[in-house]
C-alpha positions as CSV (number, residue, x, y, z in Angstrom):
1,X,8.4,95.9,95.8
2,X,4.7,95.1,96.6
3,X,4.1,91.5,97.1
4,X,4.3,88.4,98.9
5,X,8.0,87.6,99.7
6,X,7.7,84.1,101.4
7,X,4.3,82.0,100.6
8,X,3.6,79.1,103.3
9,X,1.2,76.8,102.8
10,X,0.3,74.1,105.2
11,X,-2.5,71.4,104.9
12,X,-4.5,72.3,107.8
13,X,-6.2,75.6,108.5
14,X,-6.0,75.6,112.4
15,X,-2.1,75.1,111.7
16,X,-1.9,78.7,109.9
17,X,-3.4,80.4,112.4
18,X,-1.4,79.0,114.9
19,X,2.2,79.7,112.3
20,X,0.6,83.2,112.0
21,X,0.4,84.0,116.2
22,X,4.2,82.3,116.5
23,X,5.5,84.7,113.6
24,X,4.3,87.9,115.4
25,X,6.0,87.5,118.6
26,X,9.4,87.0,117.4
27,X,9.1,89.6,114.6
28,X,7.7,92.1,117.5
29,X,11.3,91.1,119.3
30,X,13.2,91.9,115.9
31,X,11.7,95.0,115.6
32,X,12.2,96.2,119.5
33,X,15.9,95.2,119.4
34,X,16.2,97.2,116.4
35,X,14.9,100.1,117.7
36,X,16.8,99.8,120.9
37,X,20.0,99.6,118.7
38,X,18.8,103.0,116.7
39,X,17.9,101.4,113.9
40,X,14.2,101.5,112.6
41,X,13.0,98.3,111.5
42,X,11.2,97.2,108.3
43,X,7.4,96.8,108.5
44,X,7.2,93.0,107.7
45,X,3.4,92.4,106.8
46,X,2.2,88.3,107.5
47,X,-1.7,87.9,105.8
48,X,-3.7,84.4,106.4
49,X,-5.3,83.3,103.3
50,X,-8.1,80.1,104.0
51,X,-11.8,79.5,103.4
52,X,-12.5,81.1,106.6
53,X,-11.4,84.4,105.5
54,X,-14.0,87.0,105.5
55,X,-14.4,88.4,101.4
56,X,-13.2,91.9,102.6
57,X,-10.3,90.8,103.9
58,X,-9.4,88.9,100.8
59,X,-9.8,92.0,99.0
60,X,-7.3,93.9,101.2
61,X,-5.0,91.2,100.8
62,X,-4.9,91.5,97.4
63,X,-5.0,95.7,97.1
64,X,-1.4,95.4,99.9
65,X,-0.3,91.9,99.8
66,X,1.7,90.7,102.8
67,X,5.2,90.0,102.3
68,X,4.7,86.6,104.1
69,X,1.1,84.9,103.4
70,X,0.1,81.8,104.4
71,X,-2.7,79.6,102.9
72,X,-4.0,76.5,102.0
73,X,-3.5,74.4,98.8
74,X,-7.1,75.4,98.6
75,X,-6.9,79.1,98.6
76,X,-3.8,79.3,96.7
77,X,-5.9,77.4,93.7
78,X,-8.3,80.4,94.4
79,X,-5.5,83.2,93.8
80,X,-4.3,81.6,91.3
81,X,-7.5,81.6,89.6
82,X,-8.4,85.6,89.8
83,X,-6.4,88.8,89.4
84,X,-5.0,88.4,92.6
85,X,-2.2,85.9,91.2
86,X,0.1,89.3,90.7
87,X,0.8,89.1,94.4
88,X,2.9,86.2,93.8
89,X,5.0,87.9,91.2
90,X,7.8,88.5,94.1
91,X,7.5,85.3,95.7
92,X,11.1,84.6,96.7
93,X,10.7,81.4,99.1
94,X,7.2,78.8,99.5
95,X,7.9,76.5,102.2
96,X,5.4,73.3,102.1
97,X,4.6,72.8,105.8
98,X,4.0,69.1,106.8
99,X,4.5,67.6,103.6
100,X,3.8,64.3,104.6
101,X,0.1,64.9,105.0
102,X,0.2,66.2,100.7
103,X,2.6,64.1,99.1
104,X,0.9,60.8,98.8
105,X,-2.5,61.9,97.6
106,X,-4.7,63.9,95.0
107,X,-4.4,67.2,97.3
108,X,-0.6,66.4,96.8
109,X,-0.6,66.0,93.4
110,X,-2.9,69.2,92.9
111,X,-0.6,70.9,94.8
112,X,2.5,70.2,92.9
113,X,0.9,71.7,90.0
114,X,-0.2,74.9,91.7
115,X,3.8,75.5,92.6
116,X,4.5,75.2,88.8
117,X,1.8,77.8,88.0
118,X,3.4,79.8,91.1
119,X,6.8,79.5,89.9
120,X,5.4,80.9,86.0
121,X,4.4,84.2,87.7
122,X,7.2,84.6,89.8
123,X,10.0,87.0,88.7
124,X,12.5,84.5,89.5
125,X,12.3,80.7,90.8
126,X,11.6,80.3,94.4
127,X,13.0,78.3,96.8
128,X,10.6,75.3,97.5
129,X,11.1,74.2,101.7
130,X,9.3,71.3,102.5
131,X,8.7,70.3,106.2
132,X,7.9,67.1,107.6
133,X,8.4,65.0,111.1
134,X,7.4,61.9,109.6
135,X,8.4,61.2,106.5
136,X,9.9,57.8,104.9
137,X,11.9,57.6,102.0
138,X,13.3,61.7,102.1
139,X,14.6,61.0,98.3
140,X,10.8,60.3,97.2
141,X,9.4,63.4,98.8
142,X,12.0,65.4,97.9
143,X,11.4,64.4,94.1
144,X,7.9,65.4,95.0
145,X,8.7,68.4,96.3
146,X,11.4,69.8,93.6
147,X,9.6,68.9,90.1
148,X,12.0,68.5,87.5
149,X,13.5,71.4,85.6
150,X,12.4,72.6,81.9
151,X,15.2,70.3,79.9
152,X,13.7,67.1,81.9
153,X,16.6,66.9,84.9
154,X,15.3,66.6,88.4
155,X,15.7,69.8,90.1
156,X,18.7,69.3,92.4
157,X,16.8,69.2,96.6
158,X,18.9,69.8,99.5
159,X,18.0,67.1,102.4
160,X,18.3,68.3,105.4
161,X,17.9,65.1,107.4
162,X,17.5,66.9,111.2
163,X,15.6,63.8,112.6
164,X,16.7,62.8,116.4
165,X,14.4,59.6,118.3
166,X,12.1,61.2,120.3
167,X,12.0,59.4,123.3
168,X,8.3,58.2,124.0
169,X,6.6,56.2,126.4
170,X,3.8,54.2,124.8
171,X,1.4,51.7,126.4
172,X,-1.7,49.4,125.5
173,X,-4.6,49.3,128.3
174,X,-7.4,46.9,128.0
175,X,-9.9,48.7,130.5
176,X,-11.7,45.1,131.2
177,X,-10.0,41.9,131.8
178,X,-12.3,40.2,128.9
179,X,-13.7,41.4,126.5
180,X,-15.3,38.6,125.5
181,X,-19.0,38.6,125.8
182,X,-19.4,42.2,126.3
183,X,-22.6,43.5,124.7
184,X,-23.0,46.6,122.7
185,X,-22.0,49.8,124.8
186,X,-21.1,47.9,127.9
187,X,-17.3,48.9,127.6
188,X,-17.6,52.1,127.3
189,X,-18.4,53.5,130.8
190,X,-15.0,51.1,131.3
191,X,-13.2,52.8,129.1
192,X,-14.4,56.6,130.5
193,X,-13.5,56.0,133.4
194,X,-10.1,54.9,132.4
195,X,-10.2,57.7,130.5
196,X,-11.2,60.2,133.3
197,X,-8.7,58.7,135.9
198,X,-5.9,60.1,133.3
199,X,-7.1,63.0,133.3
200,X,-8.0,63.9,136.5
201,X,-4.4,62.5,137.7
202,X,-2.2,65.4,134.7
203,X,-2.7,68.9,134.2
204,X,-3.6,68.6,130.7
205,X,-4.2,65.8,128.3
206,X,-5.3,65.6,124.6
207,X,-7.4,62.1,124.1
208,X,-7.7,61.1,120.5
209,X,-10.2,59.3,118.4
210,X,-10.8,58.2,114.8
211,X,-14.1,59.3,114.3
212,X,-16.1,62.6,114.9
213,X,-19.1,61.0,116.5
214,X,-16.8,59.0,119.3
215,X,-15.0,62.2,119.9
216,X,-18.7,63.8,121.2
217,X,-19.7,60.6,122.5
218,X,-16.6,60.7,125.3
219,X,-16.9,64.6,125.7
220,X,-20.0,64.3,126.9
221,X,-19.9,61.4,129.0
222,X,-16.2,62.1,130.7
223,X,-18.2,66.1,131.9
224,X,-20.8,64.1,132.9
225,X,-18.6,61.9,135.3
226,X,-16.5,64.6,136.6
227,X,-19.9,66.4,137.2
228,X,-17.7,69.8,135.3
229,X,-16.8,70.7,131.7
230,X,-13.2,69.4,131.9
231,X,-13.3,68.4,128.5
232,X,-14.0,70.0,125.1
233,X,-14.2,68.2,121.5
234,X,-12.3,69.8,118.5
235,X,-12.9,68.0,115.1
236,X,-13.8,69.3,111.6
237,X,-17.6,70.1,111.9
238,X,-16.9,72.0,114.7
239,X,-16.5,75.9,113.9
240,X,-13.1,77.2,113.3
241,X,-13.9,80.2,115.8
242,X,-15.0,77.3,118.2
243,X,-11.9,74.9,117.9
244,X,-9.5,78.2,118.3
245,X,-11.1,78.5,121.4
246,X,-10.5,75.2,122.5
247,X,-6.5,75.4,121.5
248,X,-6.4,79.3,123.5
249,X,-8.0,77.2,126.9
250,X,-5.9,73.8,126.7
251,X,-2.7,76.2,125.9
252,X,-3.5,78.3,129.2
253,X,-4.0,75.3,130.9
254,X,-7.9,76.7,131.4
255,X,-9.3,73.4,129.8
256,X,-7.6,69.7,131.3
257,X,-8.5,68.1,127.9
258,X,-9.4,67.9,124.5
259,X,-10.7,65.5,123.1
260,X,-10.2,65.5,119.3
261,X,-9.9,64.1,115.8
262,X,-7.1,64.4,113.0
263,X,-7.8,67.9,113.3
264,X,-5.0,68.4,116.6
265,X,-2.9,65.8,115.0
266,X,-0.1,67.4,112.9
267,X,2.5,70.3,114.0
268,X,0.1,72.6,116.2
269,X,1.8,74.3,119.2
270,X,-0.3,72.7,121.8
271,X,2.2,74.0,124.9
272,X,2.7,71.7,127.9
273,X,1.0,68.8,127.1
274,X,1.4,65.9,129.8
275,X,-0.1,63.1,128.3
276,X,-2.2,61.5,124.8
277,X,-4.7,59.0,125.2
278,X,-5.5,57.2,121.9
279,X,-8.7,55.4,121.9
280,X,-9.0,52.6,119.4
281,X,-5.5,51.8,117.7
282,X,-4.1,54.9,115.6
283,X,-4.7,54.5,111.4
284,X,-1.0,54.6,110.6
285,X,2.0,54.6,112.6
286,X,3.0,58.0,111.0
287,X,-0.5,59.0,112.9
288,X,0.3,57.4,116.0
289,X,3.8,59.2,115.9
290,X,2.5,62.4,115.2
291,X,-0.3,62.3,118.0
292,X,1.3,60.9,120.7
293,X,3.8,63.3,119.7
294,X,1.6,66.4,120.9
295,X,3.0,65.7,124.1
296,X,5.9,66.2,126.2
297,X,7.2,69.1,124.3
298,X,9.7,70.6,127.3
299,X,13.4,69.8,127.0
300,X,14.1,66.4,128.1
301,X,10.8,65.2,128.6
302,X,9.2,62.3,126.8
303,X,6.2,61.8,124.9
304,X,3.6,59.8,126.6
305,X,0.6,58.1,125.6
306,X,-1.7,55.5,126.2
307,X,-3.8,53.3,124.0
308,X,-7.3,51.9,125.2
309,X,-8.5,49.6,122.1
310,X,-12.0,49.2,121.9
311,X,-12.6,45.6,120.8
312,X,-10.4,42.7,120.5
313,X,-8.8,43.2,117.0
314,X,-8.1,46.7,118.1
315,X,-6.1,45.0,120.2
316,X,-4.0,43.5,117.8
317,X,-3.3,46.5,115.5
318,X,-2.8,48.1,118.6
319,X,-0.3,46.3,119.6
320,X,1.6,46.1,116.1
321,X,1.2,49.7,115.8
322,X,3.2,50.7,119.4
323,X,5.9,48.3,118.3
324,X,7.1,49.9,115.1
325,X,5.8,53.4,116.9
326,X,8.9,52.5,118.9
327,X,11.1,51.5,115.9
328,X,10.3,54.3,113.5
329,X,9.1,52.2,110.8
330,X,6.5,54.9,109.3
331,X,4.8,53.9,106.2
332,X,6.6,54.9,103.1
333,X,5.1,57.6,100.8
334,X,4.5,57.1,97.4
335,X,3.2,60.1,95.1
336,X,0.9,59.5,93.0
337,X,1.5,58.9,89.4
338,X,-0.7,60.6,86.5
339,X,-4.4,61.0,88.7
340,X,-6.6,62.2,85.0
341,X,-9.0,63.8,87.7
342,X,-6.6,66.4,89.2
343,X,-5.0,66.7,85.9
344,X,-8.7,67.9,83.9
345,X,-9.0,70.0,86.9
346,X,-6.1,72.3,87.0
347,X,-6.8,72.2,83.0
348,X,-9.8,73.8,83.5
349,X,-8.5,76.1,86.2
350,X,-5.3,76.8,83.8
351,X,-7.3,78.0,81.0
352,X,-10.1,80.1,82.8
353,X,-6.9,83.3,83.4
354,X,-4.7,82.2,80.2
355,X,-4.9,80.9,76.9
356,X,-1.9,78.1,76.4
357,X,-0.6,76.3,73.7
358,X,-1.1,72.6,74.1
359,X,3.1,72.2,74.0
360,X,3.6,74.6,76.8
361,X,0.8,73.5,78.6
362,X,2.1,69.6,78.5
363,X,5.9,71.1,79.4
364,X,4.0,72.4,82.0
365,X,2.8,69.5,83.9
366,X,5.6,67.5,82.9
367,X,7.2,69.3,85.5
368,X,5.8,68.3,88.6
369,X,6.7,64.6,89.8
370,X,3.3,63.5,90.0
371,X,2.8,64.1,86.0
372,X,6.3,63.8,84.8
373,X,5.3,60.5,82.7
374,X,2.3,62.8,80.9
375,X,2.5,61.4,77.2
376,X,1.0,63.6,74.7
377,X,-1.6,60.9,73.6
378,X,-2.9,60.9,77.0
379,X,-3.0,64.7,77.5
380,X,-4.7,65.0,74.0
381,X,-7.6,62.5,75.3
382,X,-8.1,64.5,78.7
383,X,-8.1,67.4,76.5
384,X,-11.1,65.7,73.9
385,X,-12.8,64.6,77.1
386,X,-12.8,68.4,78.6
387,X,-13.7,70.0,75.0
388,X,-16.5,67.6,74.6
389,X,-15.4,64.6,72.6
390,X,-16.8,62.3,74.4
391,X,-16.6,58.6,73.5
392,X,-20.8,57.7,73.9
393,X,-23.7,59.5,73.3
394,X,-24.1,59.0,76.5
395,X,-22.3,61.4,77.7
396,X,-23.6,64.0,75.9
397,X,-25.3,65.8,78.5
398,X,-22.3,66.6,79.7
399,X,-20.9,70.4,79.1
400,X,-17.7,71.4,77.0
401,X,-15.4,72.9,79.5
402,X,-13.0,73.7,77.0
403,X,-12.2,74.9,73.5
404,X,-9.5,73.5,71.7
405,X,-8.3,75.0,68.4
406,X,-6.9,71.8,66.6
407,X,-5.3,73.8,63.9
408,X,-3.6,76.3,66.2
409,X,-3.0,73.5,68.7
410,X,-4.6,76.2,71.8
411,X,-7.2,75.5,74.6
412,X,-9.4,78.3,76.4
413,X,-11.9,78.1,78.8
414,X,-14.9,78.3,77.6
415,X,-17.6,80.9,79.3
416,X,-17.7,79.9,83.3
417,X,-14.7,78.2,83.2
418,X,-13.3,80.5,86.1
419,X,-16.5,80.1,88.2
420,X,-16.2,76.5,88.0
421,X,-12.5,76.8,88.4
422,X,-13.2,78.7,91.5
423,X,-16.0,77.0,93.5
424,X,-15.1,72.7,92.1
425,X,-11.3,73.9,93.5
426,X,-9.7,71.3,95.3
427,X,-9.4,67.4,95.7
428,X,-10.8,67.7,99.6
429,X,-14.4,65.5,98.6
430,X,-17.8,66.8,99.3
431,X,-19.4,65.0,101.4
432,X,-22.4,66.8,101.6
433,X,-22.4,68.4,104.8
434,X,-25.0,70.7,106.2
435,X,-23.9,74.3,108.0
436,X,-25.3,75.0,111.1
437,X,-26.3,78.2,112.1
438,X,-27.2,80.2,115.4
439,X,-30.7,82.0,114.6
440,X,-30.6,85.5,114.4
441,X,-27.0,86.0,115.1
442,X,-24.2,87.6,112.6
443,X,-21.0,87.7,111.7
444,X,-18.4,84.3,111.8
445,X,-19.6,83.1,115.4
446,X,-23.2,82.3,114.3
447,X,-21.5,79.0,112.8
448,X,-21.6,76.2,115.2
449,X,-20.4,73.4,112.8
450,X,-21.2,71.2,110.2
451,X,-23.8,67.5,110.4
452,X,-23.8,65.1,107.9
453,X,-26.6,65.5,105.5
454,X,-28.5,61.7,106.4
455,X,-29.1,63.0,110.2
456,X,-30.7,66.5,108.4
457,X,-32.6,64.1,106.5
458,X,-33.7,62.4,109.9
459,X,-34.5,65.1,112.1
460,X,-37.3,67.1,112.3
461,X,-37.7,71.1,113.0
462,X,-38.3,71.2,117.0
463,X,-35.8,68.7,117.5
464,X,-32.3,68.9,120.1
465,X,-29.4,67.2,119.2
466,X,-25.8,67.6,120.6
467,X,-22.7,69.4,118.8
468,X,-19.7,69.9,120.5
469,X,-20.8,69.1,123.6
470,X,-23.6,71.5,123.5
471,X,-27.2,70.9,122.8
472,X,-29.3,72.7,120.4
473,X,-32.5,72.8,118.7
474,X,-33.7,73.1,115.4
475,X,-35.4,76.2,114.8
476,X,-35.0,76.1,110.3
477,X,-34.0,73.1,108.1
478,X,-33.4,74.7,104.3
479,X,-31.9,73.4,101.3
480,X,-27.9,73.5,102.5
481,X,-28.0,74.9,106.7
482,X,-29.8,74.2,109.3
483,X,-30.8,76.5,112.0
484,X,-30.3,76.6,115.7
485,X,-30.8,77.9,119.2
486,X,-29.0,76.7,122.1
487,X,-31.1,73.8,124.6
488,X,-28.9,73.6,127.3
489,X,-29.5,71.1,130.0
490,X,-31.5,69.5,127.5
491,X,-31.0,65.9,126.4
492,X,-30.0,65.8,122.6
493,X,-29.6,62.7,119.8
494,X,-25.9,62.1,119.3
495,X,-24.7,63.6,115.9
496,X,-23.2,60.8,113.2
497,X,-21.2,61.3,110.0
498,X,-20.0,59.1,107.1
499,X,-17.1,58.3,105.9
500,X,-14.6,58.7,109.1
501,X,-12.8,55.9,109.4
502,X,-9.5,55.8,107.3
503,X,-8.0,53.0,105.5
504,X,-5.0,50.6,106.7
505,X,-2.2,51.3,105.4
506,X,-0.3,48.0,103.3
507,X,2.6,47.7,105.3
508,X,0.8,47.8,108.4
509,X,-1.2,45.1,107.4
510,X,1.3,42.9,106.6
511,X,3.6,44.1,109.6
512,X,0.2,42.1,111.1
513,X,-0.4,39.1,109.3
514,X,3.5,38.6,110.3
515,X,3.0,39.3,113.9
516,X,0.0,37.0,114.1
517,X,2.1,33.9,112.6
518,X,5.3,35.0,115.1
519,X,2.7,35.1,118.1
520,X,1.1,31.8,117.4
521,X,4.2,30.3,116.7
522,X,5.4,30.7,120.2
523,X,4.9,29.3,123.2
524,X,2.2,30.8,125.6
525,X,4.6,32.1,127.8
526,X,7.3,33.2,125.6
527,X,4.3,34.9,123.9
528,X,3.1,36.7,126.8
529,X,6.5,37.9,127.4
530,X,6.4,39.0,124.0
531,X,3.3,41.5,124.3
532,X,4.2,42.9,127.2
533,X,8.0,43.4,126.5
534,X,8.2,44.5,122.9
535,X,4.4,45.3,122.0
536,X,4.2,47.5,125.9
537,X,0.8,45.4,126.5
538,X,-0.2,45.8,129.8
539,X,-1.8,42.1,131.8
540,X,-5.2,42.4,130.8
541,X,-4.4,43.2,127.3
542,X,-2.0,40.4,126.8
543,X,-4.5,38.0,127.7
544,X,-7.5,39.4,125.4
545,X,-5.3,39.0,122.7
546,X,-3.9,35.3,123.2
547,X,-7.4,34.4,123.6
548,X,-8.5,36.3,120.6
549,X,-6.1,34.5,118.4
550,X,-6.4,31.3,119.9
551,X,-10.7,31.5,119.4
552,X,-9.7,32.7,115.6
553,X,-7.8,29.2,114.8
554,X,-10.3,28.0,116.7
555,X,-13.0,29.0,114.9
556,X,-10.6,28.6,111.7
557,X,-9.2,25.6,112.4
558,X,-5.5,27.4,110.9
């Protein structure tokens, strides 16, 4: 039959492509062996669904589906929302690749919902497969992951508990003996340099940091040291075309190091990877896992990395964070419970292909673990809110998304409800980036990447500024892009963007307020023995950290 057989959706967009080119070659092999043995083999059909796919593509997609697509939680939304939702009628299997990045947010629970509308077009239930290398409890995302069935049971999940201790090799470097004193930007050439040594010394390396505007700020300065381009950024305002290209060179071993965000940090085949350098302490000891991780991938050979902390409390998450790295102890996921805003959402989106009766609809949600405690009075009240019962006049501006036949107990989009469906998709926020744009070009390389709308604010046609690792100058500043031609050689105002860093986990924070009290209630020596033995501080970091917390009670007086 016509239609996608196996549907694979994975958080990250760089990841498809990469599960795409690692499909082909061992269905190339299937199909040779096959024919060597006489037999002629099947044509098996694999189809990449994401926001960077070009609108006649999409089209084709839907006119021959693939038997295998893969997407984004994203996309799916979007075929699930047109006429293209019959290609899903054969689904047979969806596997939910890296699970852990979904499960304990809004994208999570928006996805959960979008495998219930899945499994209402599908011929017959598919198996759900979720994947994950870091993921604590299993039971909690595998009730995430199955739903519960139409009489109320919890679907029965199969864990599959595969995990083995990687062995890694972990290792906190301060790159001055005090930091102490130091004055804005004087640690950096410190830390470059450090940085560069590591590099210069293994045949690849991937150096990580937590925010897009440190990540151009090293590229630049660690090619300006070695005098070459040994180094290229890869974070999410960069174009996709762009980062590819980067993952292609540091896979041939053409490129000694990237230098990235988030964006290299879950499953992406990265080849022979020798080392991770981490600078400023990882957000989460799942991230920290998961990035130091990328390296050592040959059989038998550890994962190394090493952490340069940028100020002296970096020091001490730093130093919390390698210890439980080496124990295991991710955070635990918890999905979330009932978020209204993802719930009026998929309403909308629900009701923009079909009309539902409020009954089925609630059944419906009640379905997916995130919404499984849905009562009917608080559905009803999402529902007034969406058909334009609102509870102030001042809200009345607002416009009805929704009709809702009280008597017949039905909702319907009302007229644009599958445009807005379509283009407010999604829990990813908007953070009101500007495109940029290579003048006169055409076709999906004129996009360079993506700056945060406050520098467009500050910057001025005529203007260079730099963008993975590249300079350009503004030729055109409209309404939403902003347009470009390449400076090179020419200096350029380092790029900024909001909203980077992410928030500390809760059991990391008090995995810290515990170490601080054990540290300080040790003697100095026992305490130094401590950092360097069990936290894998090196001399210099051991001592900025003892002085750190001895100037805090100092200070204090606790």
């Amino acid at each position: 039959q016509k239609g996608v057989y196996l549907l694979y959706i994975s958080p990250l967009k760089a990841l498809n492509y990469d599960i795409e080119r690692n499909l082909r070659v061992p269905l190339e092999g299937i199909a040779a062996q096959l024919r060597a043995d006489g037999i002629d083999p099947p044509e098996i059909t694999i189809g990449v669904r994401t926001g960077d796919t070009p609108s006649k593509e999409r089209a084709r997609m839907a006119r021959r589906p693939p038997q295998i697509l893969i997407t984004t939680p994203e996309s799916l939304n979007l075929i699930l929302c047109s006429q293209a939702r019959s290609m899903l009628r054969e689904v047979r299997q969806v596997v939910v690749d890296e699970i852990h990045a979904l499960a304990p947010n809004k994208r999570g629970a928006f996805l959960s919902v979008l495998l219930e509308r899945a499994e209402e077009i599908a011929k017959q239930s598919p198996v759900r497969i979720g994947l994950s290398a870091t993921q604590r409890p299993l039971e909690e995302t595998a009730r995430f992951l199955g739903g519960y069935g139409p009489d109320g049971s919890q679907r029965a999940v199969t864990i599959v508990d595969a995990s083995m201790r990687r062995d890694i090799e972990v290792s906190v470097s301060s790159a001055v003996p005090d930091f102490y004193g130091l004055k804005q930007g004087e640690l950096w050439p410190h830390i470059e340099a450090s940085l560069l040594g590591e590099i210069q010394s293994h045949r690849s390396t991937i150096v990580f940091a937590n925010n897009r505007r440190t990540v151009e700020r090293l590229t630049l300065n660690l090619n300006e040291q070695a005098g070459s381009r040994i180094a290229e950024p890869h974070h999410g305002s960069i174009s996709p075309a762009r980062r590819r290209q980067t993952e292609e060179r540091l896979k041939r071993g053409e490129l000694r190091a990237a230098v990235a965000t988030s964006t290299l940090e879950l499953g992406i085949d990265m080849g022979a990877v020798d080392l991770v350098v981490q600078v400023e302490a990882p957000p989460s000891v799942a991230s920290g896992l998961q990035r130091v991780g990328r390296a050592g991938h040959q059989v038998g050979e550890p994962s190394r990395g090493r952490i340069f902390p940028k100020h002296r409390a970096d020091l001490l998450e730093a130093a919390v964070v390698v210890a439980r790295m080496d124990e295991g102890l991710v955070e635990s996921t918890r999905f979330l419970r009932n978020p209204l805003d993802v719930l009026a959402q998929q309403i909308v989106a629900m009701c923009a292909v079909d009309e539902w009766s409020v009954p089925r609809l609630h059944d419906l949600l009640r379905t997916t673990a995130p919404f499984r405690q849905l009562s009917r009075p608080v559905l009803d009240a999402v529902l007034d809110m969406l058909a334009g019962r609102y509870p102030s006049e001042e809200f009345a501006e607002l416009r009805p998304r929704i009709v809702w036949d009280r008597l017949a107990d039905t909702v319907v989009a009302r007229k644009g409800g599958q445009h807005l469906a379509v283009t407010s998709g999604g829990t990813i926020p908007d953070r009101g980036l500007f495109g940029v744009f290579l003048a006169g070009a055409e076709g999906p390389g004129r996009r360079v990447g993506e700056l945060d709308e406050e520098m467009v604010y500050e910057s001025r046609v005529g203007e260079t500024f730099l963008l993975g690792a590249s300079t350009w100058r503004i030729e055109d500043i409209t309404f939403e892009r902003v347009v470009v031609t390449p400076a090179p050689g020419q200096p350029g105002k380092m790029p900024f963007w909001h909203g980077d860093r992410p928030g500390r986990p809760l059991e990391l924070g008090m995995a810290m307020g515990a170490f601080v009290r054990e540290i300080r209630a040790a003697p100095r020596a026992q305490a130094d023995a401590t950092l360097r033995e069990q936290h894998d501080l090196d001399q210099w970091a051991s001592d900025n950290l003892l002085r750190y917390l001895d100037d805090q009670a100092a200070a204090t007086g606790v």
